[in-house]
N, C-alpha and C positions, 0 to 999 in steps of 0.2 A: 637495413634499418635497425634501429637501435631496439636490442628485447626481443626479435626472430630469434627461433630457436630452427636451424637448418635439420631437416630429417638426413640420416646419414642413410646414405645410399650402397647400393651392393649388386652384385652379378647375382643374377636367378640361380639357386639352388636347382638342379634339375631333379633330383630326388622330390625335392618338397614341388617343385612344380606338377609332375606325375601325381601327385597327392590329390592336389586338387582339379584334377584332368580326368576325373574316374569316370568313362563313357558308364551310359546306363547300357543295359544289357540286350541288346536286338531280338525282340521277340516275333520267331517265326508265325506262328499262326496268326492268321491276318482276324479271324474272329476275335480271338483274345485281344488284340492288340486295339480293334476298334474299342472295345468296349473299358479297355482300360481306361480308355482317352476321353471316356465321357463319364466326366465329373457330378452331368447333374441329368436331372429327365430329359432337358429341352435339350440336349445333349444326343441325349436317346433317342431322341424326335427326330433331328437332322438325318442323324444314320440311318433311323426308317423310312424317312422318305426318299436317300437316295436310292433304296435298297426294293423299296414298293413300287407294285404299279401303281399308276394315280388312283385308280377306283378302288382299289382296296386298303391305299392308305387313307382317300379320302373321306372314305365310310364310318374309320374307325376315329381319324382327326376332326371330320364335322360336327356341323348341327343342325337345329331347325332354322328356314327360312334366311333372314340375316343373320344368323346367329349370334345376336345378341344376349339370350341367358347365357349362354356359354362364356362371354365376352366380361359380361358382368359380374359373374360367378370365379373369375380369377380374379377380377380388380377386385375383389373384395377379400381377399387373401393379401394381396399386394397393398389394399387401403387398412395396414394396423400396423398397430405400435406396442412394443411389447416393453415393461417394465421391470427390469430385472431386479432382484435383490443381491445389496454388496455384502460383503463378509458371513455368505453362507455357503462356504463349500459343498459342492457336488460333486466330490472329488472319485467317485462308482453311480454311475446314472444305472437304476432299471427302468427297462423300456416294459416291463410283461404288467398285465393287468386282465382282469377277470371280464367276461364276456358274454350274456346270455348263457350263465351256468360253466363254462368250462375255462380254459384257460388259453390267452393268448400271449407269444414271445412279445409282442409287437402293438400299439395301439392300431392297427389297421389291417385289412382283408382285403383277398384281391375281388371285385368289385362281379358279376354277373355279365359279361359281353355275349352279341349275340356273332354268329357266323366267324366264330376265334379263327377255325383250319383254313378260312380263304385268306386272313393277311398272313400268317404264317402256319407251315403244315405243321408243327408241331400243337401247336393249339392249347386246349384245356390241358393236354397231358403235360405239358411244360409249366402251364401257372398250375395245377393241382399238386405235381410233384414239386417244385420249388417254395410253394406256400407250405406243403408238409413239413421240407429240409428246412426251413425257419421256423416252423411255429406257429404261422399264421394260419386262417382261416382262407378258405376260396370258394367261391359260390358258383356256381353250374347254371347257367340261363338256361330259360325255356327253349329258345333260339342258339343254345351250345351247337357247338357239331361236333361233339365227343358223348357220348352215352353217359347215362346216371350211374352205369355198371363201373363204364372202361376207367370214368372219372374215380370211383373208388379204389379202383385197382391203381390205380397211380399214386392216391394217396392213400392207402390202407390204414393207416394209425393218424392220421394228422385229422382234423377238424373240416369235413364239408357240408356246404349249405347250398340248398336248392331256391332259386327264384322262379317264380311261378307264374305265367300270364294263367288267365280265365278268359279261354276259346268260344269260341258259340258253342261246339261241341262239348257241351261239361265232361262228360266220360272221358276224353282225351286228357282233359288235367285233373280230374281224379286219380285216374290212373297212373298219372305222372306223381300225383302226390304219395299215392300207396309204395310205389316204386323205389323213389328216394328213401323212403320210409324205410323200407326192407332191405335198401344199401347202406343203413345207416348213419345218415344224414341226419345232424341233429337241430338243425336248422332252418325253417321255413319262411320266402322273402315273399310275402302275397304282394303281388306290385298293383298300383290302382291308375298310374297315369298315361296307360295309352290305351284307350277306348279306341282308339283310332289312330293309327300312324301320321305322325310328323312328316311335314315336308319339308324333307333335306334335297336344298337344292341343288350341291354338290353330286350326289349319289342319282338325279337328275340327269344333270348334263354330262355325267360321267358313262352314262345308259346301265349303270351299277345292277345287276341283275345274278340271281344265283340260276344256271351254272351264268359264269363269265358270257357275255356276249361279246365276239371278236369283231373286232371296226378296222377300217383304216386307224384311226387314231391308238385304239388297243394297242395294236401289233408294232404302230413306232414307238410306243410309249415303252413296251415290254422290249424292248432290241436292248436296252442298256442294261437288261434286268433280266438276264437270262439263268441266274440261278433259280430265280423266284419258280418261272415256268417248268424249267424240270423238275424243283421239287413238288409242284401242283399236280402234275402229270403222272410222275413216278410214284405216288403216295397215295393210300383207299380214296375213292368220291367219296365228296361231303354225304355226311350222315346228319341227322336231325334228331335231339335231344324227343323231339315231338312232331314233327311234320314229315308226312309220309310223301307230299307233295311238297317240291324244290324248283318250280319251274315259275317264271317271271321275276318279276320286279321287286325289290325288296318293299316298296309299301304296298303292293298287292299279296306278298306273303302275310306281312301283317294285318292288311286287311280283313282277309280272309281266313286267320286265327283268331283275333281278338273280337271281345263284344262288347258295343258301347250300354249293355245292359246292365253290365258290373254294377253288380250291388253291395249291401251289407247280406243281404241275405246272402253274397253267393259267401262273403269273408264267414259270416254263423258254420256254413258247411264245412268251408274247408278247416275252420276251427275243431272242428266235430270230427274230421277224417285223421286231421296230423298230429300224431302223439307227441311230438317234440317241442320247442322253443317257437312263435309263430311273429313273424316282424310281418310291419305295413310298408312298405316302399313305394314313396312315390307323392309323402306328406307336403302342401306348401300352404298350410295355413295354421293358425293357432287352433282355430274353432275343429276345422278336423281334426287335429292331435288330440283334443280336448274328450270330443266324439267316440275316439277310437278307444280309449281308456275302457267304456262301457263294456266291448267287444270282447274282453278277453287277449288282448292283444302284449303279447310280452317286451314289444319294441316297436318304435318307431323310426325311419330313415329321412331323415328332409332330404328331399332329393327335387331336381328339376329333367331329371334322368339325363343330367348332363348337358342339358340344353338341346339335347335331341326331340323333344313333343314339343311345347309351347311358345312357343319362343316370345320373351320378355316378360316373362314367370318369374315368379319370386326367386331372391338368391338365398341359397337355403344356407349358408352360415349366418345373412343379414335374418332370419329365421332363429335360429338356434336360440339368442338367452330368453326371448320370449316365451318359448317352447319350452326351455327346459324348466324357466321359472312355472308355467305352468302344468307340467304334467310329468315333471321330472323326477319326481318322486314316486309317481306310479308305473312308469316303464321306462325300459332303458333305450337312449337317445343314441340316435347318432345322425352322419350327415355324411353327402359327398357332395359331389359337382364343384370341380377348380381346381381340386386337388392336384399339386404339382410339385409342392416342396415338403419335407418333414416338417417345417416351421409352418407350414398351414393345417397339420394335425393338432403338431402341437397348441397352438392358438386355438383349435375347437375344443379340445379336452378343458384348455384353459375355462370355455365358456359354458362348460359343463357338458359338453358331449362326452358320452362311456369309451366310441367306437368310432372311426371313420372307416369309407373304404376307396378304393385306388381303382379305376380303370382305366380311363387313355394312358396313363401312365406307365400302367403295366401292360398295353397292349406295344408303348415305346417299346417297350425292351424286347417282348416278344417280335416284334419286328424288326429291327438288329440285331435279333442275338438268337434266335429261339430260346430253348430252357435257358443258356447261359445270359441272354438278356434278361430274361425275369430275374434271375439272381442278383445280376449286376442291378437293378432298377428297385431292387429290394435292399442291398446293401447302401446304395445311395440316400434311399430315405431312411431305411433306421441309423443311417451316419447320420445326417440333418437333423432328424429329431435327440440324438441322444447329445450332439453337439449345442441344440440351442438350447434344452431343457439344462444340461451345465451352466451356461453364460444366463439363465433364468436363475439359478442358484434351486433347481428343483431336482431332487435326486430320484424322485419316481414317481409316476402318475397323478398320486394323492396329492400332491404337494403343488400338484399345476390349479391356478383359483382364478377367478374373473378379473383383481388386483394385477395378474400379469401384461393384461394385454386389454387396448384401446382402440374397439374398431371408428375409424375416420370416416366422417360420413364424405361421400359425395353424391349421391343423390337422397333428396330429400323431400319426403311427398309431401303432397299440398295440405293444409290441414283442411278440419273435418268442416270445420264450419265454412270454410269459400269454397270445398265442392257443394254444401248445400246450398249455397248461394245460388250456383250455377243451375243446380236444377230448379230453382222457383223459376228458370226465364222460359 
């Protein structure tokens, strides 16, 4: 046809073919090699549950009842829209920003889990020492199974913080608070939303229990998972941050530490006892945020504890600019529950959160990987956040504004005047 221009054609060069034939490099270690392969958390999710028995991944993957807060509390990370600025290069993103007095590499902390050494034996000593090796902060549950001690000793110079239930026994968490105190802990999480254990119905029908109860079911489940069992076996019994008792069910352990008596008065004491920085965890309303201002309180956390207690509780990012518009100027905000990508930090800073913090997340890693999955699950996110904070055109914290990002609604409560309708009938 008239005006082709015929490409001229040729024998393959075999040099330049070798060029572009360069195998990648077969790496022996099979740990390494998983974790290289996983690009993102839910990534990290996969590998841990091929890797977990069901009852201990499913302790740390569940939530309350149908777990719908849980359910909720990610579509609303997944319901926004971010709006980038053009012709502002961010051509060195810094990730570090200031934190309840001290300093963190990272806008996020690894989160308070309880019973860390039954999904993997390495436990708090892997997220304590790998939140030190980045810069981050890591918080020690009441419910830890690594001590407030052994925890310092793993991070000696990095940033820890203690989460605190209030037992029937108050001396038991006094104690815990002097404790922390004395290891240097400069951080206090008072948590106020489990008066009473959640039911998880998962950890349920799993017959989830500390020590492990063996079933027929257990014992085929663990056949495919026999790393897991030697290293449970071969490594100390769980120990208890605070519970000297370990036997039964996990909502009869919590039962039977926590008190639906939790007051202000008890938040007055421990204010009184803890020299350090004192957060509230466990915030899902305005009017309390509002409240806690009076208290002394250096921080707030919207949290729905993951969707572990209430289930169809408020989602505490759909929470945040209300919160921060109002009380954001008297203490520093932050937020978890959903959390799964760097882009869902970044979008709470955007909304005026100071802080966020990571748990299932970081319990992914730790469960494919021990410490090397915390690593990996920590490289991942502050890859994610320093990559969308660039395509934001924001070069560092300050710079992230409400202007960025458009939470989409999908549910939408009824307004005020047809529920009053409802109740004149």
């Amino acid at each position: 046809m008239k005006g082709n221009v015929l490409v001229k054609r040729q024998l393959p060069n075999p040099i330049e073919l070798l060029e572009l034939m360069k195998f990648k490099k077969f790496e022996p270690n099979g740990k390494k090699r998983r974790l290289a392969g996983a690009l993102t958390t839910y990534d990290l999710r996969r590998i841990a549950k091929r890797r977990t028995p069901a009852s201990a991944f499913d302790y740390a993957d569940g939530a309350a009842e149908a777990e719908i807060s849980m359910q909720r509390s990610r579509q609303a990370f997944e319901d926004i829209e971010f709006h980038p600025d053009i012709l502002r290069p961010a051509e060195s993103v810094d990730t570090t920003t200031q934190i309840l007095g001290g300093t963190s590499a990272m806008p996020f902390g690894i989160a308070p889990t309880g019973f860390t050494r039954l999904m993997q034996t390495e436990g708090e000593v892997a997220g304590a020492s790998a939140a030190g090796d980045a810069g981050i902060p890591f918080t020690l549950s009441t419910l830890g199974t690594t001590s407030i001690e052994d925890v310092k000793a793993a991070n000696p110079t990095g940033r820890n913080w203690f989460q605190l239930y209030v037992m029937r026994q108050r001396e038991i968490s006094y104690e815990l608070v002097k404790r922390a105190a004395a290891a240097g802990f400069d951080t206090l999480m008072f948590t106020v939303d489990v008066p009473v254990a959640g039911y998880r119905l998962r950890d349920t029908r799993n017959g989830f229990s500390i020590p492990p109860q063996l079933s027929v079911g257990t014992i085929l489940n663990a056949i495919p998972r026999p790393w897991w069992w030697f290293d449970f076996l071969t490594t100390p019994k769980l120990e208890f941050a605070s519970l000297s008792s370990t036997g039964g069910t996990v909502g009869e352990l919590l039962n039977s530490a926590m008190d639906p008596t939790i007051s202000f008065e008890d938040l007055r004491i421990i204010r009184e006892l803890w020299p350090g920085k004192l957060v509230v965890k466990g915030v899902q309303t305005v009017s309390d945020a509002v409240q806690l201002i009076d208290h002394g309180v250096d921080g707030i956390v919207l949290s729905n504890h993951g969707g572990r207690q209430l289930d169809r509780a408020p989602v505490p990012f759909h929470l945040l600019p209300d919160v921060v518009r109002e009380v954001g100027q008297d203490a520093t905000i932050m937020v978890d529950t959903g959390i799964m990508n760097g882009a869902d930090i970044v979008a709470s800073l955007a909304l005026g959160a100071k802080f966020t913090l990571v748990g299932r997340a970081y319990l992914y890693g730790l469960m494919a990987g021990g410490r090397e999955g915390v690593d990996r699950v920590i490289e991942i996110l502050q890859s994610e956040i320093t990559r969308t904070m660039a395509l934001l055109g924001a070069s560092n914290i300050e710079e992230l504004e409400p202007r960025h990002i458009t939470q989409l609604q999908r549910l939408k409560p009824r307004l005020t005047e047809e529920i009053e309708t409802l109740r004149s009938f």
